[in-house]
C-alpha positions as CSV (number, residue, x, y, z in Angstrom):
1,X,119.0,-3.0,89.3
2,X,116.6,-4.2,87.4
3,X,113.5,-3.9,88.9
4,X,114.9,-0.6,89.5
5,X,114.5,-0.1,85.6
6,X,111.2,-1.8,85.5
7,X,109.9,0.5,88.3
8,X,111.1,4.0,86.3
9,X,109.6,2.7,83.2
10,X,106.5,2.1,84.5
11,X,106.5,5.5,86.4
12,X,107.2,6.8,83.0
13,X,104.6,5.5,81.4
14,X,102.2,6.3,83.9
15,X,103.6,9.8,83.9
16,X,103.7,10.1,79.8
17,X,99.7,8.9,79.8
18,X,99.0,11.7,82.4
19,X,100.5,14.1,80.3
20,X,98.7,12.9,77.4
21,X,95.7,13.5,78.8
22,X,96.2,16.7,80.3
23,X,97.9,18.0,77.0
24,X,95.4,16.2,74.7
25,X,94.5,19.4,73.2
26,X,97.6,20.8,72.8
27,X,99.5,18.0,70.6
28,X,97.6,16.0,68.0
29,X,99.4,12.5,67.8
30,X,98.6,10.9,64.7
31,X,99.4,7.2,63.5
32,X,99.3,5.9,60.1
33,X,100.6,2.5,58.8
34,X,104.0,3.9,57.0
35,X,105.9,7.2,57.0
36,X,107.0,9.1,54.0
37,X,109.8,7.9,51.6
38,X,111.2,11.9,51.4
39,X,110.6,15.3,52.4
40,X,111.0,16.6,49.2
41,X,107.5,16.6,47.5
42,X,109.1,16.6,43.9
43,X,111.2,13.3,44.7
44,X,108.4,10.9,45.3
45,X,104.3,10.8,44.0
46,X,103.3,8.1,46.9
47,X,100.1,8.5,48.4
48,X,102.1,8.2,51.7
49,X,104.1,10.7,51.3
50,X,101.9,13.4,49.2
51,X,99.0,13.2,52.0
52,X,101.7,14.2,54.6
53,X,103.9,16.9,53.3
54,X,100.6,18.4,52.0
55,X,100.4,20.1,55.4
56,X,104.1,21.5,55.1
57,X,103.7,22.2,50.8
58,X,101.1,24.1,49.1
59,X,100.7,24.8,45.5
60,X,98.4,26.7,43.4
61,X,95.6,24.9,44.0
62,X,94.1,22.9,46.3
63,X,90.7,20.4,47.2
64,X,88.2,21.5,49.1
65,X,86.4,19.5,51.7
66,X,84.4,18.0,49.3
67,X,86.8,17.8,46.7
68,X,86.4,20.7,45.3
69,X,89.0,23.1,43.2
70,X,89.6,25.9,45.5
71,X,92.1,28.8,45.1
72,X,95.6,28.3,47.5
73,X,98.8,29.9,46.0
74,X,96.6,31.3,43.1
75,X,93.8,33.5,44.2
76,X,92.8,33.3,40.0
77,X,93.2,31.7,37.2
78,X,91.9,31.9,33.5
79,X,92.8,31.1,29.8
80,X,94.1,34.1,27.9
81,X,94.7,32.0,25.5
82,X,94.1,28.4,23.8
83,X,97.0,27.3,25.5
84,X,98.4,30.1,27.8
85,X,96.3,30.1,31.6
86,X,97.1,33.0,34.2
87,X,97.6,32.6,37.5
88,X,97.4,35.4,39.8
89,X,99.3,34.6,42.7
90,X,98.6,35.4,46.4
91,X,100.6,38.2,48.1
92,X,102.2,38.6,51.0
93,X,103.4,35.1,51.6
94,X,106.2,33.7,52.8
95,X,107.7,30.5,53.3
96,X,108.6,29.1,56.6
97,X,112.3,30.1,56.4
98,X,110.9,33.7,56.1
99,X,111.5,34.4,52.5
100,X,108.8,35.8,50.2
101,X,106.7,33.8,47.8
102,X,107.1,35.0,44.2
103,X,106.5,33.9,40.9
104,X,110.3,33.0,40.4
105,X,109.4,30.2,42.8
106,X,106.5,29.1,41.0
107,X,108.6,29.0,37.5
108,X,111.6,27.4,39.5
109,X,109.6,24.7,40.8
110,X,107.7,23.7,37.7
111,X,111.4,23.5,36.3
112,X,112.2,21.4,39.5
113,X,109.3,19.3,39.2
114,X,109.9,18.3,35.6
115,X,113.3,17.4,35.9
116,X,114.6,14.0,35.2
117,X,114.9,12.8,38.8
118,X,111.2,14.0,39.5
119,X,108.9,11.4,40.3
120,X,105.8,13.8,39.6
121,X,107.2,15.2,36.0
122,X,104.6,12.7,34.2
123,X,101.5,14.8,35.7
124,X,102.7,18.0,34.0
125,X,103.4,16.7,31.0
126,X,100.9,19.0,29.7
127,X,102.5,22.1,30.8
128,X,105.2,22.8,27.7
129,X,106.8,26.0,30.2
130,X,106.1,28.4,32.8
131,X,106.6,31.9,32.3
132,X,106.8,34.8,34.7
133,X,104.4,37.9,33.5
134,X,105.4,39.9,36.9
135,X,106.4,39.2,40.5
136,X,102.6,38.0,41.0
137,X,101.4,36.6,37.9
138,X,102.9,33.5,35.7
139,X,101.4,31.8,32.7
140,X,101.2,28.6,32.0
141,X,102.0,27.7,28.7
142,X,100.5,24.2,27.5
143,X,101.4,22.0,24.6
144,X,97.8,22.1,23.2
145,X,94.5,23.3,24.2
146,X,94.2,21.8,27.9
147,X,90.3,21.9,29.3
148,X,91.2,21.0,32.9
149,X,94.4,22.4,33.5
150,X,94.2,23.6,37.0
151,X,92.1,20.4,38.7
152,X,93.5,17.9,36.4
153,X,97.5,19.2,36.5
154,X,98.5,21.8,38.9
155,X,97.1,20.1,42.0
156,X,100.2,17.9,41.5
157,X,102.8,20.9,41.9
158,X,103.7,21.6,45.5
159,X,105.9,25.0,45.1
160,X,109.6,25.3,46.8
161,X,111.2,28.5,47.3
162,X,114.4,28.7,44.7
163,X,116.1,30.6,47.1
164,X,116.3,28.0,49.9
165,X,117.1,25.7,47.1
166,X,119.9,27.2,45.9
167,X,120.9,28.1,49.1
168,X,120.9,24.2,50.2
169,X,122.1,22.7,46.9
170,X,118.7,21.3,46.4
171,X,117.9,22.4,43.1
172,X,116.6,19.5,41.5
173,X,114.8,16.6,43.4
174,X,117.3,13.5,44.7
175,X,115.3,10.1,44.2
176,X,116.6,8.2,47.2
177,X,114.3,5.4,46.8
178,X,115.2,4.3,43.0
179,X,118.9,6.1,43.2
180,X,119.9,5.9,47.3
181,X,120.8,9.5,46.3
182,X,119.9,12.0,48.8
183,X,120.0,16.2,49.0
184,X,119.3,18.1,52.0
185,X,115.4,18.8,50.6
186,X,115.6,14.9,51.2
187,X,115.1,15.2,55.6
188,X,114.8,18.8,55.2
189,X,111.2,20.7,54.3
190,X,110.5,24.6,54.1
191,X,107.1,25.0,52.4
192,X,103.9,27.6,52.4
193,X,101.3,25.6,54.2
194,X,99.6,25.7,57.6
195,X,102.5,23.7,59.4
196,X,105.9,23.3,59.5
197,X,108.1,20.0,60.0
198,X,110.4,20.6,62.0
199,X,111.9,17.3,62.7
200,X,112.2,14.2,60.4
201,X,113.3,11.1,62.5
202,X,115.4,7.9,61.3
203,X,112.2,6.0,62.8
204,X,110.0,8.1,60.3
205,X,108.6,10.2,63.4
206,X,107.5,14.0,61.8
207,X,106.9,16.8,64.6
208,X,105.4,19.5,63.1
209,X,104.3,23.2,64.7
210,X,101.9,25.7,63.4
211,X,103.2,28.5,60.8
212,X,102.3,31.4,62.7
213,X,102.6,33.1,59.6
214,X,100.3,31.4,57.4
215,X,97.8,33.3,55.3
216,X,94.6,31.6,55.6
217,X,92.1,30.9,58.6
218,X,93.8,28.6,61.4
219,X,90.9,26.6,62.5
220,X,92.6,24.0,64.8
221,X,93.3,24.5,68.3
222,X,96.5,22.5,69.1
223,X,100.3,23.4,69.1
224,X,102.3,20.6,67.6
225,X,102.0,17.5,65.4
226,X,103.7,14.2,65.9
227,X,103.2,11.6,63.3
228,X,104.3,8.4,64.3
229,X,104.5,5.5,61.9
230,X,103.1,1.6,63.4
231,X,103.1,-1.0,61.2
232,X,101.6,-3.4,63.0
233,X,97.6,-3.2,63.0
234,X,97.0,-4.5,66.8
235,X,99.7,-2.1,67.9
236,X,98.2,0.8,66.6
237,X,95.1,0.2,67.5
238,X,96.6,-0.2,71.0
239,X,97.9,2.6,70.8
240,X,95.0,4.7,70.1
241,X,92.9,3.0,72.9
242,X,95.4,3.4,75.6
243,X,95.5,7.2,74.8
244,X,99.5,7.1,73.4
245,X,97.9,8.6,69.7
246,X,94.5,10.6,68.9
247,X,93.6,9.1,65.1
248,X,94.9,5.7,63.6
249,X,94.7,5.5,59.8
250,X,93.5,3.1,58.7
251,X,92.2,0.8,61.6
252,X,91.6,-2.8,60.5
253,X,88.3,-4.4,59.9
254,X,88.1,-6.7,62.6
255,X,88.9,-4.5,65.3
256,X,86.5,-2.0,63.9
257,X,83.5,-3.0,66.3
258,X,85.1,-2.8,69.4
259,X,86.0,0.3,69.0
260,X,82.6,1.8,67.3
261,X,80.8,0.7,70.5
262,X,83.0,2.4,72.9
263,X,81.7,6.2,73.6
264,X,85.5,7.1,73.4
265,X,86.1,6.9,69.9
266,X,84.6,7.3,66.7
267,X,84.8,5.2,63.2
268,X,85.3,7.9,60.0
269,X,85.1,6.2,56.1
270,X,84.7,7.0,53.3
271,X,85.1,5.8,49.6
272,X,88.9,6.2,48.8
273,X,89.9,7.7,44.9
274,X,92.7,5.1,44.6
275,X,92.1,1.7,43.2
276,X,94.1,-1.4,44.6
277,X,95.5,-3.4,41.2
278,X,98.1,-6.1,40.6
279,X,100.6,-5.6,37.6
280,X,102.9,-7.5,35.8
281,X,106.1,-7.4,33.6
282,X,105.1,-7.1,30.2
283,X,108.2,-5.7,28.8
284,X,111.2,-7.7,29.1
285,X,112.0,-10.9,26.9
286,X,112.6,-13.1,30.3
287,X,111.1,-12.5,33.2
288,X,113.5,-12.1,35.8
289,X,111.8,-13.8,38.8
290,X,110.4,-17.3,37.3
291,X,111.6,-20.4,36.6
292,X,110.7,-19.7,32.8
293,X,113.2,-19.3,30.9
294,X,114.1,-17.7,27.0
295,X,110.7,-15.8,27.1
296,X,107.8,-13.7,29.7
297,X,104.4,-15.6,30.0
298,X,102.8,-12.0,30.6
299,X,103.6,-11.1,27.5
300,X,100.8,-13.6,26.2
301,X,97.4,-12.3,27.1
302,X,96.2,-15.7,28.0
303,X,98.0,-15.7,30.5
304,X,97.0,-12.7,31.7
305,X,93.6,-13.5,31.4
306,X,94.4,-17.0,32.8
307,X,95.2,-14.5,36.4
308,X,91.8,-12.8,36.6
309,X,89.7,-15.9,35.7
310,X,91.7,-17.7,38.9
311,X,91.2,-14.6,41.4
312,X,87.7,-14.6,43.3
313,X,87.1,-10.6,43.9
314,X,83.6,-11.3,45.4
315,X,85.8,-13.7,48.1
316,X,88.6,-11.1,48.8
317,X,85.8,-8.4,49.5
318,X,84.1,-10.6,52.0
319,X,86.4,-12.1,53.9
320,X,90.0,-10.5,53.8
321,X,88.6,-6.6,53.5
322,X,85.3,-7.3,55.3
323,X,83.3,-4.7,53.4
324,X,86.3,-2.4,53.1
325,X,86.3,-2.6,49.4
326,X,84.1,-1.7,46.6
327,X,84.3,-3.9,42.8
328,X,85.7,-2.0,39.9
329,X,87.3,-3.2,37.1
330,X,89.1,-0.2,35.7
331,X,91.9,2.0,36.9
332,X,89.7,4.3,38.1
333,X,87.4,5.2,40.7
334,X,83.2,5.4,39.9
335,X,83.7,9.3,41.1
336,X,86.0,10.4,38.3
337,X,85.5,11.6,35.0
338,X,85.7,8.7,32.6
339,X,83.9,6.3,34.6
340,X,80.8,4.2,33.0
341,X,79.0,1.3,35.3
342,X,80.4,-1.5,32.8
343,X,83.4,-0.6,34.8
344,X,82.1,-2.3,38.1
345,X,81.9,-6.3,35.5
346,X,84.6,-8.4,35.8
347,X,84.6,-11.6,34.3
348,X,83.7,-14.3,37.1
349,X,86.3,-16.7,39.1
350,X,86.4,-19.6,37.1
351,X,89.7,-21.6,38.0
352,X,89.2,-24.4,35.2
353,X,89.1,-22.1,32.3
354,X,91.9,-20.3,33.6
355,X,94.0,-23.7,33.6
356,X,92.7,-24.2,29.6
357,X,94.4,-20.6,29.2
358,X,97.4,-21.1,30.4
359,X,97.5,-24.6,28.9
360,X,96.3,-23.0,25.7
361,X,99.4,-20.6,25.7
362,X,102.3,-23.1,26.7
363,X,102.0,-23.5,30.3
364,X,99.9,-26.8,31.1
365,X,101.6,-27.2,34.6
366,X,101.8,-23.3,35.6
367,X,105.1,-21.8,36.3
368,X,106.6,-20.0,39.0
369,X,106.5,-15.8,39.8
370,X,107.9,-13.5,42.2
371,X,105.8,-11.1,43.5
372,X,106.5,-7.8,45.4
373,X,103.9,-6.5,48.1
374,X,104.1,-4.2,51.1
375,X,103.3,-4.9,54.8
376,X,102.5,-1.9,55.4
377,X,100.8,0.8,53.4
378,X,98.1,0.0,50.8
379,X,95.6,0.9,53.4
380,X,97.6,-2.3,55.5
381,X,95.7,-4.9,53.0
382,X,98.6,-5.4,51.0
383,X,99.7,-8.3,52.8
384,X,96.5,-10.3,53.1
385,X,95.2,-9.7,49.7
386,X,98.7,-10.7,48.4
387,X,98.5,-14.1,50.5
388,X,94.9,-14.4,49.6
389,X,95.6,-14.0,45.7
390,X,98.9,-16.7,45.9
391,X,96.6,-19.3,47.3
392,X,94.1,-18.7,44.5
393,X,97.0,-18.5,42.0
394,X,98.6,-22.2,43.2
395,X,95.0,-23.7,42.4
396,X,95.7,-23.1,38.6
397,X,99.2,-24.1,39.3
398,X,101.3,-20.6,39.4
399,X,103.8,-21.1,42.2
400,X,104.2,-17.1,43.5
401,X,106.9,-16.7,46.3
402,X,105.2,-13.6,47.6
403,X,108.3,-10.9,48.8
404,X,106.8,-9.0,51.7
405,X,108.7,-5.6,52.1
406,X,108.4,-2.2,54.2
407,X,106.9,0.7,52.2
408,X,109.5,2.6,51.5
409,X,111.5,-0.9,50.0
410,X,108.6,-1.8,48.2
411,X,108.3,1.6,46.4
412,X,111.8,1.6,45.3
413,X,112.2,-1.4,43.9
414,X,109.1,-1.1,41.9
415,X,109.2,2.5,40.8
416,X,112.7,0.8,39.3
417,X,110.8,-1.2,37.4
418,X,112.7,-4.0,38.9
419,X,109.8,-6.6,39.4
420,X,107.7,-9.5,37.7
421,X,104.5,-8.8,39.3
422,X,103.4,-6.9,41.7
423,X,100.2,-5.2,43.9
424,X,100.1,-1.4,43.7
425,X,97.8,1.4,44.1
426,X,97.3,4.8,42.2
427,X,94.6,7.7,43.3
428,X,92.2,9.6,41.0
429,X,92.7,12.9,43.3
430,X,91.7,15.0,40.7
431,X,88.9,13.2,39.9
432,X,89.5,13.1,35.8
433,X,91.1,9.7,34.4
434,X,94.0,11.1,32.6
435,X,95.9,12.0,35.6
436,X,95.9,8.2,36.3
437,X,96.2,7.1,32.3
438,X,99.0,9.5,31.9
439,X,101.1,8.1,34.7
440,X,100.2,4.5,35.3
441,X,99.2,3.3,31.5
442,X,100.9,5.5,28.4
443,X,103.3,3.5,27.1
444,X,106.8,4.4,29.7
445,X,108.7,7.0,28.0
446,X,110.5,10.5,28.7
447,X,108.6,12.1,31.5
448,X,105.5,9.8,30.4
449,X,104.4,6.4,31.9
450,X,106.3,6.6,34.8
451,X,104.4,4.2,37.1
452,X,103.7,2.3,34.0
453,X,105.8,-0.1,36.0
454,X,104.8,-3.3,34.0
455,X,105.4,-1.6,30.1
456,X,101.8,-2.0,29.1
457,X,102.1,-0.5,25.8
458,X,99.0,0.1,22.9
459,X,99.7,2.5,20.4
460,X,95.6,2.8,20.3
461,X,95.2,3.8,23.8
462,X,98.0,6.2,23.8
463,X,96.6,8.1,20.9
464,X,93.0,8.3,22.4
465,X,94.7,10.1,25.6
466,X,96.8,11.9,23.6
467,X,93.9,13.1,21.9
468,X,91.6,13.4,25.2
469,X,94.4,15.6,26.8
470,X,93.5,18.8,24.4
471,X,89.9,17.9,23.6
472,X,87.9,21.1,25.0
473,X,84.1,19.6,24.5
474,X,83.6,17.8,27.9
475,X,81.4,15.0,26.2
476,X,84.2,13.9,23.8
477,X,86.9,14.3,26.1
478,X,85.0,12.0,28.5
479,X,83.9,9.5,25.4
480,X,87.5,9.1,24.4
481,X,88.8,8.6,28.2
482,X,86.0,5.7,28.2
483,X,87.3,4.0,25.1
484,X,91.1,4.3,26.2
485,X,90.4,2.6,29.4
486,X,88.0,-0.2,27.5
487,X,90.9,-0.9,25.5
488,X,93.4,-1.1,28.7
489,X,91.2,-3.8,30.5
490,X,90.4,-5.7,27.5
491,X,94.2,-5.5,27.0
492,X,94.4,-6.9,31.1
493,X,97.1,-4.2,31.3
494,X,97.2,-4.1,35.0
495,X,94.3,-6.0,36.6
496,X,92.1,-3.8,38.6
497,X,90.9,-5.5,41.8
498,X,88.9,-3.1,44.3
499,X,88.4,0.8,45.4
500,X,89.6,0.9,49.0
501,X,86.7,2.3,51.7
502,X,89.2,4.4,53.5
503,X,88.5,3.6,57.8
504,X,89.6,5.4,60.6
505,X,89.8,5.0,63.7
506,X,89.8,8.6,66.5
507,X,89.2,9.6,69.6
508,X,85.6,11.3,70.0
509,X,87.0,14.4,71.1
510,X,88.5,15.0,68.0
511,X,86.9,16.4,64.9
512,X,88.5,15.0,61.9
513,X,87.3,15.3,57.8
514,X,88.0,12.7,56.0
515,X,88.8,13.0,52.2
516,X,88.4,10.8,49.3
517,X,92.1,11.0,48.3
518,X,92.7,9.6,51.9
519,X,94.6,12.9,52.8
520,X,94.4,14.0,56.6
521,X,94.1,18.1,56.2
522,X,95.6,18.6,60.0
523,X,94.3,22.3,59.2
524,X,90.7,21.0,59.4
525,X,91.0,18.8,63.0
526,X,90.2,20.2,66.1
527,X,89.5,19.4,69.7
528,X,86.1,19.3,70.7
């Protein structure tokens, strides 16, 4: 009996690899680290999930392949007035359930996407309403004078139809990961774009199939999707080397020259718009996972200082990401507006002057930290960078009892804010630093700050975005970004540790383009 078993399952995979080869250009098997938290695009703003469901969701505009604004659900836009722009919408489109695309469904999702249980609503902060003009056209209406509205707000926006909403009880987002509250948007997608999901498994395995009815040019050549979440970095790699998946993302270091030097595959990278940094509790009176007691050392800017004096960058670059990561120390990327090169100094590892620190501010023999991290996700670094950083840490006598966790845990239990310190990652997409400011370091309000998961808070910096936000000269607008994130890092609001170089791994028959906000456009591969 059971070498019975053992003989089918080796016929089956025998038969399966066969298949795979004969079919490799009809299915395009793809395999990143983590799957998505939610199908609904409005419930969660992870990197994970937005660069997935971007093949299923569309919204007004979109990123070229060089990052570029380029029309998608708006074929124009322009300001009619200080602070009303006009979208002309595309016509003739449907979403995948049939139903026309109308302005209704713009208005609606704006509405949807702003709603309390929205984990995007902070990006459209700027957007005060918007209004249907006719079945094509919608303005939208901004709180002040907004230069960048479309690249530096609307790309965040992925439109529902209000009909299937309704229709499904879906009307506003359900967070599952801070709440556990799901709708059927939550394992349910019915969006615009070049694909359709068509299956969401309790593994995290997507199938998706081409939207016949899609209005731009189709350039792939292959009739299904499957997505297929591996966690572990040797088995992905062995997966894509056996045949079982066409493109791994990311591929780690180490295993990168095997597989450059084999005419089979191919080694894509490029510079990644997100920047890796660790944050910390800043808010509450106690922390909640030390053994300090009555009061938070991070509240004490010695102490944070005391954490980037112990941490050797130039160390963690060379050996734990192997060239995979480029120094910054700012939230944000060298490619986005707001960026100046005194971004790239951080003030050198110097372990006895971090013990004088935290000595100076109460703390001669350390104390002891929680700290959340995922093992998977964050490019699949999170875990070795985490491990690298405790052992650093214990040299200046902070005891952290690291708390490795799967993605989707991870994300929910920080986006509650329920954490004392933590590693995290947030992406320039559109390329201008007040899409990051305005989500990961305004002080945490209503709609504002929502990834400020630590409650860095400076009355100074929030004013300077404030003011940035409806600045319409470029040079001042750009000046006043500058200052505001000056001020953050002097603060050590978060401390920014490295820009990701974003590494996959694909078979050489496959033409893939990849993107600096690390998202896979499966309307741009193709079989060679």
């Amino acid at each position: 009996m059971i070498r019975s078993k053992i003989t089918t399952s080796l016929l089956s995979l025998c038969i399966t690899a066969s298949l795979s080869t004969i079919a490799g250009a009809q299915t395009f098997r793809w395999a990143p680290p983590a799957s998505v938290a939610t199908m609904d695009p409005h419930a969660s703003g992870d990197t994970t999930t937005r660069n997935i469901l971007i093949n299923d969701y569309e919204g007004l505009v979109r990123l070229s392949r060089k990052a570029e604004l380029e029309p998608e659900l708006a074929v124009s836009w322009e300001a009619v007035e200080p602070t009303v722009w006009r979208f002309k919408l595309r016509p003739n489109v449907t979403f995948h359930d049939g139903s026309p695309f109308t302005a209704d469904d713009v208005v609606f999702s704006f509405k949807r996407a702003t709603a309390s249980s929205s984990d995007i609503r902070s990006k459209l902060r700027a957007i005060k309403e918007m209004r249907k003009v006719d079945d094509l056209t919608v303005d939208a209406i901004t709180h002040a004078p907004n230069p960048i509205l479309a690249q530096g707000v609307l790309l965040f926006m992925p439109i529902l139809s209000q009909e299937w909403a309704k229709k499904h009880d879906a009307m506003d987002p359900a967070d599952n990961r801070r709440t556990g509250k799901e709708n059927y948007a939550t394992r349910n997608a019915n969006g615009t774009g070049p694909f359709k999901i068509v299956s969401f498994g309790v593994d995290g395995r997507i199938e998706m199939v081409p939207n016949e009815s899609w209005w731009d040019k189709k350039e792939y050549n292959f009739n299904k999707v499957i997505i297929s979440p591996i966690a572990s970095d040797a088995t992905r790699v062995a997966a894509l080397l056996s045949g079982e998946v066409d493109l791994i993302t990311p591929i780690p270091q180490q295993d990168v020259p095997r597989v450059k030097d084999s005419k089979d595959f191919q080694i894509l990278t490029t510079p990644d718009a997100r920047v890796v940094y660790l944050g910390m509790d800043q808010w509450r009176d106690e922390l909640k996972e030390s053994n300090v007691k009555g009061k938070n050392p991070f509240k004490d800017i010695r102490v944070r200082q005391a954490f980037v004096k112990a941490i050797n960058m130039d160390l963690i670059r060379s050996k734990i990401l192997m060239g995979a990561g480029l120094p910054v120390y700012a939230m944000i990327p060298p490619q986005a507006d707001g960026w100046t090169d005194a971004f790239r100094d951080r003030p050198a590892a110097d372990p006895a002057g971090a013990k004088k620190l935290l000595s100076d501010a109460g703390y001669p023999n350390g104390f002891s930290v929680g700290m959340d991290c995922p093992n998977d996700g964050l490019a699949n670094m999170g875990e070795p960078v985490c491990v690298a950083i405790t052992g650093m840490l214990a040299r200046i006598g902070i005891k952290v009892d690291v708390q490795l966790q799967k993605q989707a845990m991870y994300a929910g239990k920080i986006g509650r804010r329920d954490t004392s310190f933590y590693i995290h990652s947030w992406g320039a997409t559109t390329l201008d630093a007040l899409a990051t400011m305005g989500s990961t370091m305004v002080t945490f309000g209503d709609g504002v700050g929502t990834w400020n998961v630590g409650g860095y808070s400076n009355p100074e910096f929030d004013r300077l975005v404030a003011a940035a936000e409806s600045e319409m000269d470029r040079g001042k607008r750009r000046d006043m970004m500058t200052k505001a994130l000056s001020i953050h890092r002097d603060d050590v609001g978060t401390i920014p540790l490295y820009q990701p170089v974003l590494t996959y791994a694909a078979r050489s028959n496959v033409t893939i383009v990849p993107r600096l906000d690390d998202a896979i456009q499966l309307r741009w591969v193709k079989f060679k």
